[in-house]
C-alpha positions in Angstrom: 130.7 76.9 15.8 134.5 78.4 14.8 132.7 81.3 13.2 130.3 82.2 15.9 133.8 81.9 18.5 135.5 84.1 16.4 132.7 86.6 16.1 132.9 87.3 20.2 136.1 88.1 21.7 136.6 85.3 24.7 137.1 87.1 28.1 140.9 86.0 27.8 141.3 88.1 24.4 139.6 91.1 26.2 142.8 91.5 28.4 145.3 93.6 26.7 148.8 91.8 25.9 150.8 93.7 28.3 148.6 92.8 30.9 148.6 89.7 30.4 152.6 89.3 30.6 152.8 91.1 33.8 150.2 88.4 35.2 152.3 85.8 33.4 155.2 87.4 35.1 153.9 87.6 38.7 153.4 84.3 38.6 156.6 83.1 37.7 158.2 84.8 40.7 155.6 83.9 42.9 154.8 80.3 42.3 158.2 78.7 43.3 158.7 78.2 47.0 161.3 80.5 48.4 158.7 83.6 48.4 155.6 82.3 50.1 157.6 80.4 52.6 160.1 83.5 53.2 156.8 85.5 53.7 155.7 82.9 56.0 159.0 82.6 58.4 158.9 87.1 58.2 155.1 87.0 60.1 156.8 84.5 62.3 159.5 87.0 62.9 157.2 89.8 63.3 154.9 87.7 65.8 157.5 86.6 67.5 159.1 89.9 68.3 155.5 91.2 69.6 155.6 88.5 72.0 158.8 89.0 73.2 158.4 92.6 73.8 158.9 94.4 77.1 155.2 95.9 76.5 153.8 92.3 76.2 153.4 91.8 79.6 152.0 95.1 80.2 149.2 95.0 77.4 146.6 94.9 80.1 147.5 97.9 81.2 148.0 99.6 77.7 144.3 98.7 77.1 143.0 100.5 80.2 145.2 103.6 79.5 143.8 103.6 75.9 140.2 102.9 77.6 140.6 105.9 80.2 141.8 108.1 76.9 138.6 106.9 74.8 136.7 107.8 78.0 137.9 111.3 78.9 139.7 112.6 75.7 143.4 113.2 75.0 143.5 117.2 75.8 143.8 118.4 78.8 142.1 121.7 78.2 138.9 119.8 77.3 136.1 119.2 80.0 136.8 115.9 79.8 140.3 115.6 81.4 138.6 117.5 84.5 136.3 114.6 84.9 139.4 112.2 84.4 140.9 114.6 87.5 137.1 114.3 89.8 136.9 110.3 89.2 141.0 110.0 89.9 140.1 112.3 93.3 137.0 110.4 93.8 138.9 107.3 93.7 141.4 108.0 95.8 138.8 108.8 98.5 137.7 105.6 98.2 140.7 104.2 98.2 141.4 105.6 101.5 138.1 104.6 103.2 139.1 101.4 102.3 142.5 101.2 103.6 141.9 103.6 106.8 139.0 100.9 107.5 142.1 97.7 106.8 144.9 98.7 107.6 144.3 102.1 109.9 146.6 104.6 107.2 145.5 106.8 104.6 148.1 107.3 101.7 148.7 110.6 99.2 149.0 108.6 96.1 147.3 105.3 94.9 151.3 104.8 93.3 152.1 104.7 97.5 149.1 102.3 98.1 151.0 99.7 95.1 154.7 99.9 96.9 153.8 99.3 100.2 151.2 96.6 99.5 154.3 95.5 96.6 157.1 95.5 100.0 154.7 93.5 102.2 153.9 90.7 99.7 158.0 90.8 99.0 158.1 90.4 103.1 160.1 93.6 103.4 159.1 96.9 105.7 157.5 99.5 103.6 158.0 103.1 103.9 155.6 105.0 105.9 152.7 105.2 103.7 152.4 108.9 104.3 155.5 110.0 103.3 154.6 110.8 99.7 158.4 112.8 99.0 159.3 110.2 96.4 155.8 110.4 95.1 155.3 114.4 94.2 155.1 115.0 90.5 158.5 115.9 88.7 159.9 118.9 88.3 159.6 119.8 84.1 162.7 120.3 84.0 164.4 116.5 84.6 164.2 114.4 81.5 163.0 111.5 81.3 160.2 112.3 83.5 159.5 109.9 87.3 155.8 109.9 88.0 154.0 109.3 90.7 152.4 105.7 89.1 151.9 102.6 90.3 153.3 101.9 86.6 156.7 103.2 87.1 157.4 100.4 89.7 158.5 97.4 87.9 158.4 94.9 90.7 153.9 95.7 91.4 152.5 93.0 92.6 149.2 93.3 90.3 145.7 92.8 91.5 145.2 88.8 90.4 146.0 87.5 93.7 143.8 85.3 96.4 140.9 87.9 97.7 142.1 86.2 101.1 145.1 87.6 101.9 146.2 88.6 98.6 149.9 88.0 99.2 149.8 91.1 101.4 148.2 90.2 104.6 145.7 92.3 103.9 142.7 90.9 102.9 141.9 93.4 100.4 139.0 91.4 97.9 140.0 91.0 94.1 137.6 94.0 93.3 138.6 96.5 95.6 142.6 95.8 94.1 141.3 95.9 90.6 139.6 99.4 91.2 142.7 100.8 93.3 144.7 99.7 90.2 142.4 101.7 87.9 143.2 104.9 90.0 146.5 104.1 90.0 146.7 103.9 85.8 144.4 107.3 85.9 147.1 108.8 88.1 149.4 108.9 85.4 146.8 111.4 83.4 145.1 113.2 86.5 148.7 114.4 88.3 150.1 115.7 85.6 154.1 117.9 85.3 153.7 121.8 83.6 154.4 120.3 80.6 153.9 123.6 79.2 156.7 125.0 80.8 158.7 121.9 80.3 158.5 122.5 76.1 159.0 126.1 77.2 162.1 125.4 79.0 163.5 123.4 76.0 167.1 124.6 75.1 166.9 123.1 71.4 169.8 125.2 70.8 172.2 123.6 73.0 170.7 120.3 72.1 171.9 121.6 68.6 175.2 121.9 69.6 175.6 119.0 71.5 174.4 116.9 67.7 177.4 119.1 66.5 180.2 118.2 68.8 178.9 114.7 69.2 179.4 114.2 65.3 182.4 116.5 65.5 180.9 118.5 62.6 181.9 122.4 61.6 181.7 124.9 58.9 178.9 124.9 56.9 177.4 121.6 58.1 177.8 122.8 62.0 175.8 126.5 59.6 172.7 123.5 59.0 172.0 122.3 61.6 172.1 125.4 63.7 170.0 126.8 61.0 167.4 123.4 61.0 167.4 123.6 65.1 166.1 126.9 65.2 163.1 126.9 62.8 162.5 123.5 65.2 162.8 126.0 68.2 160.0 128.0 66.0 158.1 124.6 65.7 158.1 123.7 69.6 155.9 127.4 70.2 153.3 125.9 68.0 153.4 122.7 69.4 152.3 124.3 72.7 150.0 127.4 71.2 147.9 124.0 69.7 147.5 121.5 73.0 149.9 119.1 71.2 152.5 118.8 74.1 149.7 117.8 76.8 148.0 115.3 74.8 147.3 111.9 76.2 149.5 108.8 75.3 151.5 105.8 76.6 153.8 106.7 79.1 157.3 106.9 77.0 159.4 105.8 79.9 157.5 102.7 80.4 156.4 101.4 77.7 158.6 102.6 74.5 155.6 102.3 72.0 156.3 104.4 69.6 159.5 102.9 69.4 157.8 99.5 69.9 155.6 100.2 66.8 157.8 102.4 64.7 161.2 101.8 65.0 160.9 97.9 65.5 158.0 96.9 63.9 158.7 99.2 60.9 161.6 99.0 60.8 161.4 94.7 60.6 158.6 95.3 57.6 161.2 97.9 55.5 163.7 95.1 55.3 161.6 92.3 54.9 160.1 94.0 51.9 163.4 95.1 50.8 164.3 91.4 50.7 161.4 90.0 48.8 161.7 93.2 46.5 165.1 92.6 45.5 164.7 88.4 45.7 161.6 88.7 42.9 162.8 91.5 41.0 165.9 89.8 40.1 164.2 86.9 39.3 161.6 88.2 36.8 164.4 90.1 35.1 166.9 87.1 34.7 164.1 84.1 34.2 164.8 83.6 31.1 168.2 84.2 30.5 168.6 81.8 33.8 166.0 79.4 32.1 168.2 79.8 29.0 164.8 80.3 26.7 166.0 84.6 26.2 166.9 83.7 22.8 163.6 82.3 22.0 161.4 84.5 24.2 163.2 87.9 23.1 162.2 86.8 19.1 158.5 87.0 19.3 156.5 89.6 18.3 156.9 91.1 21.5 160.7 90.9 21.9 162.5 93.2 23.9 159.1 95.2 24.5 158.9 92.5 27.3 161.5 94.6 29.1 158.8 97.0 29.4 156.1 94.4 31.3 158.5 92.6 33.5 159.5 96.5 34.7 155.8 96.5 35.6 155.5 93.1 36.7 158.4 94.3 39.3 157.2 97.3 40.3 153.5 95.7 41.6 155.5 92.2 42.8 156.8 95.1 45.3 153.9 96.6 46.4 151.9 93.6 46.4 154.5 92.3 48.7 155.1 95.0 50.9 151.4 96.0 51.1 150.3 92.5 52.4 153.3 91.7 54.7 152.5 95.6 56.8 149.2 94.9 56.9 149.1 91.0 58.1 151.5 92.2 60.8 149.8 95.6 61.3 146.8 93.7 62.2 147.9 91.8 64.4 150.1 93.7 65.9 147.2 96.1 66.7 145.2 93.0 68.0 147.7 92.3 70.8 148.2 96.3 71.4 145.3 98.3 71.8 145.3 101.7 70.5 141.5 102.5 70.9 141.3 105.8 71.8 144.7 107.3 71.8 144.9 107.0 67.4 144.9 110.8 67.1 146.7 111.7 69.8 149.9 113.6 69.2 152.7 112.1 68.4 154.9 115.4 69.5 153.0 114.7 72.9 155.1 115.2 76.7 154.0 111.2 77.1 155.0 110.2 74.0 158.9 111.3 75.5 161.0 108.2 75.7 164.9 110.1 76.1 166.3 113.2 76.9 164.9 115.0 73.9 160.6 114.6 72.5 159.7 113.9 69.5 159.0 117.1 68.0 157.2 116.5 64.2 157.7 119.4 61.4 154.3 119.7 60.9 151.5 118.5 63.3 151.0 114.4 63.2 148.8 112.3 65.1 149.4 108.4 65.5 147.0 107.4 62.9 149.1 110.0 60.6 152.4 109.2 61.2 151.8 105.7 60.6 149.8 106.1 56.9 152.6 108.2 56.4 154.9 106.4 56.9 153.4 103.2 55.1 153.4 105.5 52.0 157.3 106.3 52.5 157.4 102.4 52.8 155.8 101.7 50.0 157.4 104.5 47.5 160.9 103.4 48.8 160.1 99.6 47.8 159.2 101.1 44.6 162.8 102.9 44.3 164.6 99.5 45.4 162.6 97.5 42.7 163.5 100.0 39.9 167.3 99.9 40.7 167.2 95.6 41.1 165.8 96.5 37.4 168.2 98.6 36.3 171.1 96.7 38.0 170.0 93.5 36.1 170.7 95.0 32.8 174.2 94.3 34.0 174.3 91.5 35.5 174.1 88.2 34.6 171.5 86.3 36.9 169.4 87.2 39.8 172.3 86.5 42.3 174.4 88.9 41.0 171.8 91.4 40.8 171.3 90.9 45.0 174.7 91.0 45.5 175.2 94.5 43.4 172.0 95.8 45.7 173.6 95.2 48.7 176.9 96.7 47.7 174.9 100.0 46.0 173.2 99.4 49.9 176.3 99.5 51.6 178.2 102.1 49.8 175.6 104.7 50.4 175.3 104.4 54.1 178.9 104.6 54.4 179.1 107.3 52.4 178.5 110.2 54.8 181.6 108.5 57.2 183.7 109.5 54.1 182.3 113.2 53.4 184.0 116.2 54.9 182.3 116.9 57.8 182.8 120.8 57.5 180.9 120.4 54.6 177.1 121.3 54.1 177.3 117.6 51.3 177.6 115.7 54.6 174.0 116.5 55.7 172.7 116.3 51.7 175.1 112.6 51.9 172.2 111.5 53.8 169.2 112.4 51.5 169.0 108.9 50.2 166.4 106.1 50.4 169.0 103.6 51.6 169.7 106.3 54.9 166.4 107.3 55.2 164.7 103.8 56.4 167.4 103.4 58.8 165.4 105.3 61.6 161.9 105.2 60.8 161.1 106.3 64.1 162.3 109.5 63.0 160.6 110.3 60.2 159.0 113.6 59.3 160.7 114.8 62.8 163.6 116.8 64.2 165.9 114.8 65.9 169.8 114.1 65.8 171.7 115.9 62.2 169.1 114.3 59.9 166.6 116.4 60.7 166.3 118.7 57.6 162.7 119.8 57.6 160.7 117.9 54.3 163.9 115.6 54.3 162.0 112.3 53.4 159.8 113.8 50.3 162.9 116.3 49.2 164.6 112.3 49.1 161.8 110.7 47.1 161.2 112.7 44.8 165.0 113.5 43.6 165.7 109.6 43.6 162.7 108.7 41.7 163.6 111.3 39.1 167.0 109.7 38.9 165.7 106.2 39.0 163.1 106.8 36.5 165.6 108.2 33.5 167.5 105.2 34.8 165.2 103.1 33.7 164.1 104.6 30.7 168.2 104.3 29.6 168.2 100.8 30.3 165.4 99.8 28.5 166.9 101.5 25.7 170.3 100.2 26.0 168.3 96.9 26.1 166.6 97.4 23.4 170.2 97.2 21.6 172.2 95.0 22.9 174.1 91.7 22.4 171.5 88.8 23.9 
């Protein structure tokens, strides 16, 4: 029976060695409690922050914007968006029937329908219902953009009320209110500013100078980002020669969702996975010298070469961890918010505006886009911060020390560009570091503010992981030769 064992290779003996080890080693960091339950209270976190967002309330109407975009299309110039502009004009019609036939007015906008139905059920005297002054669409050139919406009114009574009266004293019934508050939402598409002439009208260069006195910057730093703002002044023709600035999307002003999803969300994930990266890459570094077996572990056949595996147990312990905390929260996140049919839309789009200045990308990105893009900056950044735990732990004496000398590393890079000349061009190139660049991952792959080098975030990546990587290859040699 021994001999016919040893004649086939059991399924175990099949697995090389190193492989082995790193599955040995993933399990050691992941088996103790502190990393499940931290990964437990971070999807609390993230949950917790959807909830509490100022688009929660308003996910109802997120879902019919994204339902009138799946319907009629994201581009104005296509034949859909004229059929958005006959049902909005049909609509309103009917709309007017309605309240001509109830109340004995007609009104210009369904957004003047909303506040005068909103001031009666708040017992005050509404405006004359005809008076649509307030109502007009916005000149291009005042940024952020009013619209004429029943959205941009934050005090709407919404249609849920008693068919009876309604809260109005009007008894409009519950399906007449739910179909005026359709045409309301579609007004936000169907009247639309020249945002054509708005992206026209952009002054990028005074913007530029504004980043330069605001920063107080001069010399050849002032010399970059003059030069940066006007191959983005170069960028904003295309944007309107391709249909990108007219796209459909979330209003900006309202609802903040690209800042809800990118800045917030993301920007939640990078730090929880930089937190797990660091917590379990210390810890399979410094097991066994914590565990005080080193001496015994280090003297196998193996030895040092374990160096090598728990390197590679580290490296996937990070993507594993960062790859299933974005997409548990990802999910749900897209559960509560629906997308549906605005995931290519622009995100360099007029709606997508939530300040004085749009989003303008380097090089044209949808929603869907921008966010696999920036996953993958995520996920190679995680990578970085995992390789330098390593290397710091060749250091260091235990896996405390090796978070404490992260955050300092942390720290003393983001502070470094407040103690850089700021007539120099190295205040701009101060920045061009993974620890700067997840600061603002709303502004990724973008121009906005003095980070806005064009190709900033892959210029970044690939430098440090060149850097890190002969890092790493001198620490496991230095390793290889040292004092236990």
């Amino acid at each position: 029976m021994n001999g016919l064992t040893d004649s086939f290779p059991t399924s175990r003996s099949r697995i090389p060695l190193w492989l082995r080890l790193i599955g040995y080693e993933l399990r050691k960091s992941l088996r103790g409690p502190v990393v499940p339950a931290l990964c437990a209270a971070f999807l609390l976190l993230n949950v917790f922050v959807m909830l509490t967002a100022n688009a929660f309330p308003l996910r109802g109407e997120i879902k019919m914007l994204s339902g009138i975009a799946e319907k009629y299309g994201i581009r104005t110039e296509e034949p859909g968006y004229t059929q958005l502009q006959a049902d909005y004009r049909s609509g309103m019609e009917h709309l007017n029937e309605i309240a001509v036939e109830k109340e004995g007015v007609t009104y210009e906008h369904a957004a003047d329908f909303w506040a005068a139905q909103s001031g009666k059920a708040a017992g005050s005297t509404a405006s004359d219902p005809t008076d649509s002054t307030d109502a007009l669409p916005p000149d291009p050139s005042t940024v952020p953009p009013s619209h004429p919406s029943v959205l941009s009114n934050p005090t709407t009574v919404l249609p849920d009320s008693n068919p009876q009266n309604n809260g109005f004293g009007v008894p409009y019934t519950e399906e007449e209110l739910d179909e005026f508050y359709l045409t309301a939402v579609m007004e936000w598409y169907a009247v639309t500013p020249d945002t054509e002439a708005f992206y026209r009208n952009l002054d990028v260069q005074n913007y530029a100078e504004f980043q330069i006195g605001k920063f107080g910057l001069s010399g050849s730093a002032a010399d970059v980002i003059r030069e940066q703002y006007a191959k983005l002044d170069e960028r904003t023709e295309e944007i309107v020669s391709s249909g990108d600035h007219g796209a459909l999307f979330f209003p900006g002003p309202m609802y903040k969702m690209h800042s809800l999803l990118f800045k917030t969300m993301l920007g939640f994930l990078i730090f929880e996975s930089l937190l797990l990266t660091v917590l379990v890459t210390g810890t399979i570094a410094k097991y066994e010298f914590e565990q005080r077996t080193a001496a015994v572990v280090y003297a196998t056949r193996r030895g040092r070469r374990t160096a090598a595996d728990k390197l590679l147990a580290s490296l996937s312990a990070s993507f594993l961890l960062t790859a299933g905390l974005c997409a548990v929260t990802l999910l749900i996140f897209f559960g509560i918010y629906d997308y549906g049919g605005l995931w290519n839309a622009p995100i360099s789009s007029y709606f997508n505006m939530e300040l004085d200045f749009p989003y303008l990308t380097w090089t044209p990105l949808t929603v869907r886009t921008y966010l696999l893009s920036a996953l993958v900056l995520i996920a190679v950044v995680q990578l970085i911060f995992a390789a330098l735990s390593f290397v710091l732990s060749g250091f260091l004496k235990n896996s405390y020390y090796v978070f404490a000398g992260f955050a300092l590393c942390y720290g003393l890079f983001v502070m470094l560009p407040s103690i850089v000349p700021r007539d120099a061009s190295f205040w701009i190139y101060s920045m061009f570091t993974p620890f700067y660049l997840i600061l603002n991952p709303h502004g990724l792959f973008m121009g906005a503010g003095t980070l806005l080098y064009e190709g900033k975030e892959w210029i970044t990546l690939s430098v440090w992981s060149g850097m890190i990587g002969f890092a790493v290859l001198l620490g496991l040699k230095r390793f290889g030769r040292q004092n236990l």
